[in-house]
N, C-alpha and C positions, 0 to 999 in steps of 0.2 A: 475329379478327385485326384488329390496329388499320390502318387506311389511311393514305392521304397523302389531296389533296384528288382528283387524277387518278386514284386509287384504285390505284397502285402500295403496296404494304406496306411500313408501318414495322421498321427492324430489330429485331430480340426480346433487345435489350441490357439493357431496363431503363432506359436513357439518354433523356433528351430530346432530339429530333430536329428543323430546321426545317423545315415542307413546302416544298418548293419552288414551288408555286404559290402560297403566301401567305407571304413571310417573315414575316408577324407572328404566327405559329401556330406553338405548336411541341407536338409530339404524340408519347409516349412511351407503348410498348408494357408492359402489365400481364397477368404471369402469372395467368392462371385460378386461383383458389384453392376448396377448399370445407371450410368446418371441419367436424371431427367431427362424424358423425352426420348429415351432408346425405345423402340417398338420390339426392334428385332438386336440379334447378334448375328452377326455376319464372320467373323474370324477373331482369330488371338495368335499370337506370339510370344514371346517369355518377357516383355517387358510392357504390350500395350494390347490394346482391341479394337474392334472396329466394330461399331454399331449406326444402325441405320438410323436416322430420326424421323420425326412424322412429316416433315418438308419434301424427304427423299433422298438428304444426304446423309456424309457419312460422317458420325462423329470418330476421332480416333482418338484413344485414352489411356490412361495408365491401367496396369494390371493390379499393383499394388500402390496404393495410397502411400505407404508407409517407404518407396524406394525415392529417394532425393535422384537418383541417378536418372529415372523412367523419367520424372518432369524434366530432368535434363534433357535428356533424348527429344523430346515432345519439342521443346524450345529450338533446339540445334534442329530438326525437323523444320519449323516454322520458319526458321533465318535464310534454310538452303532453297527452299519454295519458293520462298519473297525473291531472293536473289535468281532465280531460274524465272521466273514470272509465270505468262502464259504461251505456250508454245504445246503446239498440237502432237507432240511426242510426248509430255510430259501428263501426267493425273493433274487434273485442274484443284487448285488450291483455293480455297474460299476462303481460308481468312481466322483467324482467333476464337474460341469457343472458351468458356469460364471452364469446361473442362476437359478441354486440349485442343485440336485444331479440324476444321471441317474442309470434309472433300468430297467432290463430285465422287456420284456411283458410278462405275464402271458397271455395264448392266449385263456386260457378258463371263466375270468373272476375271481370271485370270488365264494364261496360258495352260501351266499346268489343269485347272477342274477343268478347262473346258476341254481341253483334249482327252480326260479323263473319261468326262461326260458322253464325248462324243466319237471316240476312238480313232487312235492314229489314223488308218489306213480311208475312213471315212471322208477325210481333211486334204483337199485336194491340195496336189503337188502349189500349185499356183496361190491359193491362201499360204501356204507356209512359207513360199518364196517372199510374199508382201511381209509376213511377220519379219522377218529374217531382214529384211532391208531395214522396216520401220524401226525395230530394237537397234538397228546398226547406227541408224538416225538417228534417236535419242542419247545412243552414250558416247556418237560425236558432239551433241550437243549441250551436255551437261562436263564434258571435260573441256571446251570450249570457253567455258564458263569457271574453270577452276575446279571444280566437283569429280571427288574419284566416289565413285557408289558404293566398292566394300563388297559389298552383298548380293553379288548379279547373280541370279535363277529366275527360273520357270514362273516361280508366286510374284513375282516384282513386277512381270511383265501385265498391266492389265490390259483387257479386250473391252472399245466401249460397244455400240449399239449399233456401229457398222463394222466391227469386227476389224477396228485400227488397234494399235499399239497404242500404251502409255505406262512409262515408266513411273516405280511409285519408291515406297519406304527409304526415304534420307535420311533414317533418322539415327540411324549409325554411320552414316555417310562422313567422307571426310571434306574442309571447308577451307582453308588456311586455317586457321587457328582454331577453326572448331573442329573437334576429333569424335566422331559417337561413339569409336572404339569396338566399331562392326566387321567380322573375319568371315571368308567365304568357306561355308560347309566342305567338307572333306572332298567331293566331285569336283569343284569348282574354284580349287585350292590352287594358287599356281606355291609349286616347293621354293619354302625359304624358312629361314628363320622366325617361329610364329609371333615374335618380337617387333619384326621388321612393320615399318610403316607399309599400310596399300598404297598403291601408284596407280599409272598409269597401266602399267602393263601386267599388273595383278588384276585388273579389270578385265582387260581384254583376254588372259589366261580365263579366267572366269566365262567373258561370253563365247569363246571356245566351246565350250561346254552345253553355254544356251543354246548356240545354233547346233548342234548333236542332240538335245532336247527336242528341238524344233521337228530335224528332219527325220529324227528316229522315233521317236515318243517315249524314249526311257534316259535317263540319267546314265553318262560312261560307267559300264563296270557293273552294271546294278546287279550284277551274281558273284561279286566279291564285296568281302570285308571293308570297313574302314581303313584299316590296317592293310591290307594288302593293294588297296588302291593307291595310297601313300606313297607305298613301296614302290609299282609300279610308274607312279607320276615322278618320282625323285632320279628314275632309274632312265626318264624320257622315255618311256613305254605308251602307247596310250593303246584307244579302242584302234579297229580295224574304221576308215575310213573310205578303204578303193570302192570307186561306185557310186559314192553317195553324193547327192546334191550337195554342191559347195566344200566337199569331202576335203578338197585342200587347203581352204580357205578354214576351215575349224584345225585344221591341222598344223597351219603355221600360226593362229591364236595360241593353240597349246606351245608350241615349239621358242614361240619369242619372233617370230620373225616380221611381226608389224610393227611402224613405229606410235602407231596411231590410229585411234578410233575413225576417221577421214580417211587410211589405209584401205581399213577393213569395208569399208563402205563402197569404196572405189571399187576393189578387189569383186564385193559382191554385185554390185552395178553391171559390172563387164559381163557378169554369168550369167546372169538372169533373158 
């Protein structure tokens, strides 16, 4: 059910509506769709979804029919895949679907549910050192390739069936010339101009972040505001780190001090 911001419901017209608590918002209700051959739903995000098919894979699709930008994404998705190939850090790409493109199931979910599922302190020190190198692996090997990801968190990282890494969603990713025009959430935000193209090093600001996910199980700050984390990050402030596995190694991700995804991996190598 779509909301307003008070959380009264949007009418189910299909129409764009403005909320009343923010005239600058305007929020229009989208009918649930599932193309042929979905059994289940598996997840959504604000432009696509993932359903499962009766094969075992996954179909991933647009949310609205009606956004030319979502089949954008879905394409620019498809190009960055093909150009990454197969590589065992990466979510395996199967290939073109009539309605969007198909990917192996990751059968353990993602970093985030499974540690949700299974509680930080559960998650032996030594599983999360492997996470922590494997994600290290992967966004050495997609900037390798040209690809800055945009969007590094917790959901990106999947877990398959032996509880390996594999990085997923390009589809805001950036490509040379193909842009998805995808921004890292407010934790995983390196300060800049929100105008500014991502890079490289807005990446690695970003898995800063992952690995403090990784070793603590909660997102920096998670008892501050948006707004105050901001402040904080602009200010070079961060969390408390002394102590923690890799504690300085997330700390010179946030600070700028690597030049490179192959850094940060080195760096991690030497610790473990």
């Amino acid at each position: 059910m779509a909301t307003y911001t008070d959380g009264t419901p949007v009418p189910e017209d299909g129409k764009y509506h403005i909320d009343p608590a923010n005239p600058m918002v305007k929020i229009r209700y989208i009918e649930p769709w599932y193309p042929p051959g979905v059994t289940e739903f598996l997840s959504g995000g604000n432009t696509a979804r993932l359903g499962l098919l009766q094969n075992g894979t996954v179909l991933k699709y647009v949310r609205d029919r009606e956004d030319p930008n979502a089949f954008r994404s879905l394409d620019i998705e498809h190009s960055i895949l093909s150009a990454l190939g197969q590589h065992e850090r990466i979510v395996k790409y199967l290939g073109k679907h009539e309605h969007g493109i198909l990917l192996q199931q990751a059968l353990n979910g993602d970093i985030r549910s499974y540690m949700l599922k299974h509680k930080h302190d559960n998650i032996s020190v030594q599983l999360r050192q492997k996470w922590t190198t494997q994600a290290a692996e992967a966004l050495v090997y997609i900037h390798l390739k040209g690809i800055v990801h945009c969007d590094l968190h917790p959901n990106n990282f999947l877990l398959d069936e032996k509880l390996d890494i594999q990085l997923c969603d390009f589809a805001g990713s950036l490509f040379g010339r193909l842009d998805g025009g995808a921004m890292e959430s407010t934790r995983f935000f390196l300060p800049r101009n929100w105008q500014d193209i991502p890079n490289v090093k807005s990446d690695l600001f970003a898995f800063g972040s992952v690995m403090y996910y990784i070793m603590t199980g909660c997102e920096p700050y998670m008892d501050l505001s948006d707004d105050e984390v901001t402040k904080k990050y602009e200010l070079q402030v961060f969390p408390d780190v002394e102590g923690l596995k890799f504690g300085n190694i997330i700390k010179g991700c946030w600070q700028g001090d690597f030049r490179s995804a192959k850094d940060v991996l080195k760096a991690i190598e030497t610790k473990t």
